[in-house]
N, CA, C and O of each residue as an XYZ file, in Angstrom:
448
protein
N       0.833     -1.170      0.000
C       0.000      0.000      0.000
C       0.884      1.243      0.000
O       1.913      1.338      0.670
N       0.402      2.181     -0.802
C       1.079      3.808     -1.047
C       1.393      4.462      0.343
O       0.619      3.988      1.174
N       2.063      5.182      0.778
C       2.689      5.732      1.999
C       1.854      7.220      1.521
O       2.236      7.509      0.387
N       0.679      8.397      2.130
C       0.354      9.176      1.581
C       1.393      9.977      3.011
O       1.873      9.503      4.041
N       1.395     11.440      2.375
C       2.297     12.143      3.452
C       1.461     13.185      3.743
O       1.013     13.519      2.646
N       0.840     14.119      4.851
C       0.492     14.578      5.848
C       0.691     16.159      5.971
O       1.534     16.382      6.840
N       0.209     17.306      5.405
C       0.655     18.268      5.668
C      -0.297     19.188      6.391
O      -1.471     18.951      6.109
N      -0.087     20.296      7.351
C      -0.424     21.676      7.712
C      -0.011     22.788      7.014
O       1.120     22.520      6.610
N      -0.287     23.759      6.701
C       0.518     24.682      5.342
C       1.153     23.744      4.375
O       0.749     22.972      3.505
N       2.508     24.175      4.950
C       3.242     23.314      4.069
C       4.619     22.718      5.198
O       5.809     22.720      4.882
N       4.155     22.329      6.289
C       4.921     21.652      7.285
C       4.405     19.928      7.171
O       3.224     19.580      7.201
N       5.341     19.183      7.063
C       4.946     17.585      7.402
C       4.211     17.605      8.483
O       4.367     18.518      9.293
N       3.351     16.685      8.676
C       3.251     16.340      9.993
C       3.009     15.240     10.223
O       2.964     14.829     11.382
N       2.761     14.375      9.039
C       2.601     12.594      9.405
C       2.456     12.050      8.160
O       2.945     12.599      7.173
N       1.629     10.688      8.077
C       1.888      9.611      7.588
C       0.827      8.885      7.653
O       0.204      8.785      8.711
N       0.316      8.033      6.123
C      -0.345      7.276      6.756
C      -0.586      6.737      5.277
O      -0.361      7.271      4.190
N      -1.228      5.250      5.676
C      -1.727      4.597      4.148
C      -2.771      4.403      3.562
O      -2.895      3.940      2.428
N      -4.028      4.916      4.665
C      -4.971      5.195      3.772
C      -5.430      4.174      4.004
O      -6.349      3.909      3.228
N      -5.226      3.403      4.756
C      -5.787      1.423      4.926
C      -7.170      1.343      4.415
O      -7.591      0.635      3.500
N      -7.909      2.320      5.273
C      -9.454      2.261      4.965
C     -10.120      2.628      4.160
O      -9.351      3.413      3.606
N     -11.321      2.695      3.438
C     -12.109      3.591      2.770
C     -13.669      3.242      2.740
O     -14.291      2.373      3.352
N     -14.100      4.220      1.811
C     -15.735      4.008      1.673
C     -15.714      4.658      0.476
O     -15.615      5.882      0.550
N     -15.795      4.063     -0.841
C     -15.924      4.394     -2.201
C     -16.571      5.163     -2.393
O     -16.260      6.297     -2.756
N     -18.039      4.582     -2.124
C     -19.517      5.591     -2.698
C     -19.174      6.910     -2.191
O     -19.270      7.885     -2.937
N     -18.711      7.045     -0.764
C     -18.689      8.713      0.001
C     -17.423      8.892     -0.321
O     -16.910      9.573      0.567
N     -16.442      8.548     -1.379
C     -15.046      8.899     -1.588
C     -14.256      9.752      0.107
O     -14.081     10.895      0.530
N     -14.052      8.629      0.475
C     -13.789      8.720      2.005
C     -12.532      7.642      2.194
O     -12.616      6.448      1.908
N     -11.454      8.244      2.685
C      -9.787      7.348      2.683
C      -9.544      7.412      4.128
O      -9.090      8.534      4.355
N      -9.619      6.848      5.025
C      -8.763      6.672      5.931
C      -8.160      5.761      6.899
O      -8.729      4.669      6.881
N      -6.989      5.854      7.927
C      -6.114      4.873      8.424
C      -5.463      5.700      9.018
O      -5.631      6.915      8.919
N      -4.367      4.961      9.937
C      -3.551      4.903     11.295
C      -2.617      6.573     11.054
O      -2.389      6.909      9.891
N      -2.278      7.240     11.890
C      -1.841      8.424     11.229
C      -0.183      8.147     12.234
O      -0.092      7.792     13.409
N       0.781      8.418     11.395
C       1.873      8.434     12.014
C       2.832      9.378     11.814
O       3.544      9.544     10.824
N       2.768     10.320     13.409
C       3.370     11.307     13.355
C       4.773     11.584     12.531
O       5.480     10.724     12.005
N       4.975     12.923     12.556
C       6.495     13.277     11.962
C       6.720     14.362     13.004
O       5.754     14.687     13.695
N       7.966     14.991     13.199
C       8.474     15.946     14.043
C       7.507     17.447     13.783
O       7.382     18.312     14.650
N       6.910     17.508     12.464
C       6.297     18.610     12.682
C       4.705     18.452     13.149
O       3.927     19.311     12.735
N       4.258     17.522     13.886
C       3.176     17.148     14.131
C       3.173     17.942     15.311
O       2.115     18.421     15.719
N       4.551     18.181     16.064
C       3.935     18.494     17.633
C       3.470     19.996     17.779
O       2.996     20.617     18.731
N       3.871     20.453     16.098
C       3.302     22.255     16.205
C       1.499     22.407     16.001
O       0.907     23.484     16.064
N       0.795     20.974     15.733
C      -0.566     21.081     15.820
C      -1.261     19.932     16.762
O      -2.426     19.586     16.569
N      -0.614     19.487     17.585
C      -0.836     18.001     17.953
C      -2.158     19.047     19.469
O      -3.144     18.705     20.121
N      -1.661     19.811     19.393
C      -2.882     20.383     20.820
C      -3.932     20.450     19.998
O      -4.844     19.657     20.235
N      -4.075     21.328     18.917
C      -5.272     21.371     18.169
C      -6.205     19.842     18.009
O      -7.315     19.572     18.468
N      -5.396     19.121     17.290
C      -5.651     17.709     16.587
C      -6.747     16.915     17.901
O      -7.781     16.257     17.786
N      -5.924     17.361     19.150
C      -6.476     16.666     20.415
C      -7.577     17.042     20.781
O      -8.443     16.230     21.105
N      -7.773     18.371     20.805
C      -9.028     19.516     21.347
C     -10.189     19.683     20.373
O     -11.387     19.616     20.647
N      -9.671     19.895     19.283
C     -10.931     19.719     18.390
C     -11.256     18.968     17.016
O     -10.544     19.307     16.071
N     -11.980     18.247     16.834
C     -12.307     17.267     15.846
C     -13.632     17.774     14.927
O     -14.345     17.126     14.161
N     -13.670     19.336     15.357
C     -15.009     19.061     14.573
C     -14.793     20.222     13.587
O     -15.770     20.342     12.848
N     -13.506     21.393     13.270
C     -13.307     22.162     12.518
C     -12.049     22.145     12.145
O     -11.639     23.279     12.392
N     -11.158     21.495     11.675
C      -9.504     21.685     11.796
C      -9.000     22.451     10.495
O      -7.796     22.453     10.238
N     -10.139     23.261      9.472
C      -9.867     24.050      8.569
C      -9.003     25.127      8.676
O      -8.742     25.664      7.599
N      -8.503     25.581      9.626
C      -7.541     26.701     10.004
C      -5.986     26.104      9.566
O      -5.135     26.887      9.144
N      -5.732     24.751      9.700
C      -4.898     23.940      9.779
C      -4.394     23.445      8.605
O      -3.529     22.572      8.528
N      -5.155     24.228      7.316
C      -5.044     24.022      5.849
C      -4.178     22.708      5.651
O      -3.118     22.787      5.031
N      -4.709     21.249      6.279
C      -4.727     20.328      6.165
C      -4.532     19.522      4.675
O      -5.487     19.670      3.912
N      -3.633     18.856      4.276
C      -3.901     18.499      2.848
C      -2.524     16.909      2.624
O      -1.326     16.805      2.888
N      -3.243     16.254      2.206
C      -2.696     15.113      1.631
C      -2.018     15.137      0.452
O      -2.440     15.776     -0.512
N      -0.556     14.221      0.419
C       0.110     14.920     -1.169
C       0.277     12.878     -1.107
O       0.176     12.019     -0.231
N       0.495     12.900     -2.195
C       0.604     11.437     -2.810
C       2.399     11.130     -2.851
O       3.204     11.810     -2.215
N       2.769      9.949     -3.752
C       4.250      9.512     -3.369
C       4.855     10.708     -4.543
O       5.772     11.260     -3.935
N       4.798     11.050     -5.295
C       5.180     12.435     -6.510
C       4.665     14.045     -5.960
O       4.413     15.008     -6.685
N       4.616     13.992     -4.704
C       4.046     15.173     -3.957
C       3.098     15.807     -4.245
O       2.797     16.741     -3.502
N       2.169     15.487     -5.598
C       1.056     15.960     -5.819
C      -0.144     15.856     -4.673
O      -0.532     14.778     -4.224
N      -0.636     17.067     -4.298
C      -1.776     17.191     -3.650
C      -2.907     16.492     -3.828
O      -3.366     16.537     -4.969
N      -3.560     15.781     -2.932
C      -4.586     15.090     -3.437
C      -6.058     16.022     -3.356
O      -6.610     16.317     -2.296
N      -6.400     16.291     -4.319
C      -7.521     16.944     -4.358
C      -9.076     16.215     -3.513
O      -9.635     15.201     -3.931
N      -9.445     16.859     -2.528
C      -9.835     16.254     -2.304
C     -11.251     17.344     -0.697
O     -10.735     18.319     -0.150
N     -12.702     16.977     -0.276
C     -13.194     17.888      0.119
C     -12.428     18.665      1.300
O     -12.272     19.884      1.230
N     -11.937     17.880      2.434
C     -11.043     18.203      3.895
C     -10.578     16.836      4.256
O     -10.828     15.709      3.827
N      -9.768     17.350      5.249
C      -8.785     16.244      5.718
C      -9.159     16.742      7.640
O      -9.403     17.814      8.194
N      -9.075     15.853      7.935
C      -9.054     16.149      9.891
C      -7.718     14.724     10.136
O      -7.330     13.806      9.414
N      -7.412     15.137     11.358
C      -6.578     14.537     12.171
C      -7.362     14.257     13.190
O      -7.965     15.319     13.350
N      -7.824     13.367     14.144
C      -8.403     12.543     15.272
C      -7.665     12.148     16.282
O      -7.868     10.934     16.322
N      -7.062     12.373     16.974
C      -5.786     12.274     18.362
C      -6.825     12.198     19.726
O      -7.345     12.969     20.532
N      -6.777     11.049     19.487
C      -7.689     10.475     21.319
C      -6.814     10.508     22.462
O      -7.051     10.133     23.610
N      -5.630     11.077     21.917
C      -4.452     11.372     23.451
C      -4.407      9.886     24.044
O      -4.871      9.879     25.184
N      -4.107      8.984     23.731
C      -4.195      7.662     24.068
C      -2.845      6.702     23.512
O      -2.686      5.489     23.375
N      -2.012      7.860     23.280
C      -0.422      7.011     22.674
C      -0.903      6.805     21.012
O      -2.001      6.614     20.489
N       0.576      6.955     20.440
C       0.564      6.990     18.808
C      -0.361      6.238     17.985
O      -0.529      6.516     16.797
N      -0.969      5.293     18.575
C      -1.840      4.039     17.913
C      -3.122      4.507     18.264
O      -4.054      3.709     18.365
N      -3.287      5.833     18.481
C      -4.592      6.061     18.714
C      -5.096      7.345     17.865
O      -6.184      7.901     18.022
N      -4.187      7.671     17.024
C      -4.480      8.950     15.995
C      -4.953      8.017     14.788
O      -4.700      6.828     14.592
N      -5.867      9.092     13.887
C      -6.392      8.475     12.707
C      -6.760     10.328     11.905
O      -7.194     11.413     12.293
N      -6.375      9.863     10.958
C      -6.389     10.717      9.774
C      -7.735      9.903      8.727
O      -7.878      8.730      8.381
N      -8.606     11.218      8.447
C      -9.493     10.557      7.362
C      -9.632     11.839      6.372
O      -9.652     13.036      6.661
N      -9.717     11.236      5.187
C      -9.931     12.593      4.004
C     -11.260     12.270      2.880
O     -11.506     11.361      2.087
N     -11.796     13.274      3.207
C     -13.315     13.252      2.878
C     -13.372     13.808      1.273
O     -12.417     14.470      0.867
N     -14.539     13.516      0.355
C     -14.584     13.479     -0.939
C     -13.395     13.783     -1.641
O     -12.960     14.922     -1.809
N     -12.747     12.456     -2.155
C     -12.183     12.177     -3.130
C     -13.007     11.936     -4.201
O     -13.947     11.142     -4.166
N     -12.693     12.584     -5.139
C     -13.659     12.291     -6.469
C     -13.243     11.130     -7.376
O     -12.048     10.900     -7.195
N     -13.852     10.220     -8.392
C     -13.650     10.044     -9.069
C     -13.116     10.427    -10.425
O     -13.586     11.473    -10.873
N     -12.216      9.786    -11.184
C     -11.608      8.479    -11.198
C     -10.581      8.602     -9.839
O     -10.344      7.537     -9.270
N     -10.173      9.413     -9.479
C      -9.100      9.649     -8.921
C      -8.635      8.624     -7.238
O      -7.531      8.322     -6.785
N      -9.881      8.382     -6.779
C     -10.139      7.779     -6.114
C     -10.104      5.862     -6.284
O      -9.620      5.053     -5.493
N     -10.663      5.658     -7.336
C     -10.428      4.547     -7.853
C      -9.153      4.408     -8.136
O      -8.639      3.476     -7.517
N      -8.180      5.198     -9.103
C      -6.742      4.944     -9.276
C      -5.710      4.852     -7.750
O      -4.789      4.048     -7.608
N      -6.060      5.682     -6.918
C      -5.414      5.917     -5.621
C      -5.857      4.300     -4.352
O      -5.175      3.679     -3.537
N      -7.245      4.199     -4.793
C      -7.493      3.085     -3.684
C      -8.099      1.671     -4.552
O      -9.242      1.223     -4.459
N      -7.176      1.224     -5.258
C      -8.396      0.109     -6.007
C      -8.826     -1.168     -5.008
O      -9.791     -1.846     -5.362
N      -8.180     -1.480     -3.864
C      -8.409     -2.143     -2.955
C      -9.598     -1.949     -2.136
O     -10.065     -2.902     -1.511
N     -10.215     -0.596     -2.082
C     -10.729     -0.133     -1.348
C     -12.195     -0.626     -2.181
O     -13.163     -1.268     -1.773
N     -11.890     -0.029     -3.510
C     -12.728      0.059     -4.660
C     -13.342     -1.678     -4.422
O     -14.487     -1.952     -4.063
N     -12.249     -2.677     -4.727
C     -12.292     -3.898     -4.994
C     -13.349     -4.758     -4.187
O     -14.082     -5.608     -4.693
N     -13.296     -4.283     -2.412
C     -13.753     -4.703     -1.320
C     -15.329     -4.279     -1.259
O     -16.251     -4.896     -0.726
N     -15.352     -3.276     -1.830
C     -16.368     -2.685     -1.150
C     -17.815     -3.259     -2.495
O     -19.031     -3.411     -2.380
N     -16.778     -3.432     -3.733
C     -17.864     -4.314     -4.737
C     -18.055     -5.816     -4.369
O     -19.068     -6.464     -4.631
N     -17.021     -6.254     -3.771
C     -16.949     -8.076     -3.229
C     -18.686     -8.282     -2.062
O     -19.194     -9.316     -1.628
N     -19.194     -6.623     -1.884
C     -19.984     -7.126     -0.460
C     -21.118     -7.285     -1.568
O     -22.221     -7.578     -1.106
N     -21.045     -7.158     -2.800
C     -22.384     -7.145     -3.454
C     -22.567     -8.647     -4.407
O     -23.514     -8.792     -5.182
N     -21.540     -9.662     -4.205
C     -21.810    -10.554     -4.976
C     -22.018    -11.619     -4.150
O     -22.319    -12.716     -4.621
């Protein structure tokens, strides 16, 4: 699976592969793993989950292209590293299909 990389402006701040998804709602997410510039938003990430748009949040792919895509949040339950989760909301098609075909693959397997 693709390693997607994690930004605030334009500071790193993590990591993650995207393990999960939900096709129909072009919806990607999985385990988020910090980077050193995580700890300049990691209070935010913790405190609030329900606006993190200030945080111009954005996913870039393995060629650093931005993934276009509706918002991105960070989820930090303050519960040690295995407890953050990154999810990124409307991915459009095709783009979504090329980026997750696993996701794509699974989610047609529940219909046969």
């Amino acid at each position: 699976m693709p390693m997607f990389s994690i930004y605030a402006h334009e500071v790193l701040v993590g990591y993650s592969s995207l393990e999960l998804g939900d096709p129909p709602m072009g919806v990607a997410s999985g385990m988020f793993r910090p980077a050193p510039g995580y700890s300049t938003i990691r209070a935010e990430c913790i405190s609030n989950h329900a606006d993190q748009t200030h945080l111009v949040l954005t996913v870039r792919i393995e060629d650093q292209t931005v993934l276009v895509c509706a918002g991105v949040g960070i989820m930090d339950y303050d519960d040690g590293p295995d407890s953050i989760e990154v999810n990124v909301l409307g991915i459009a098609y095709p783009a979504y299909e090329t980026l997750f075909p696993e996701h794509v693959a699974a989610y047609e397997r529940q219909w046969i």
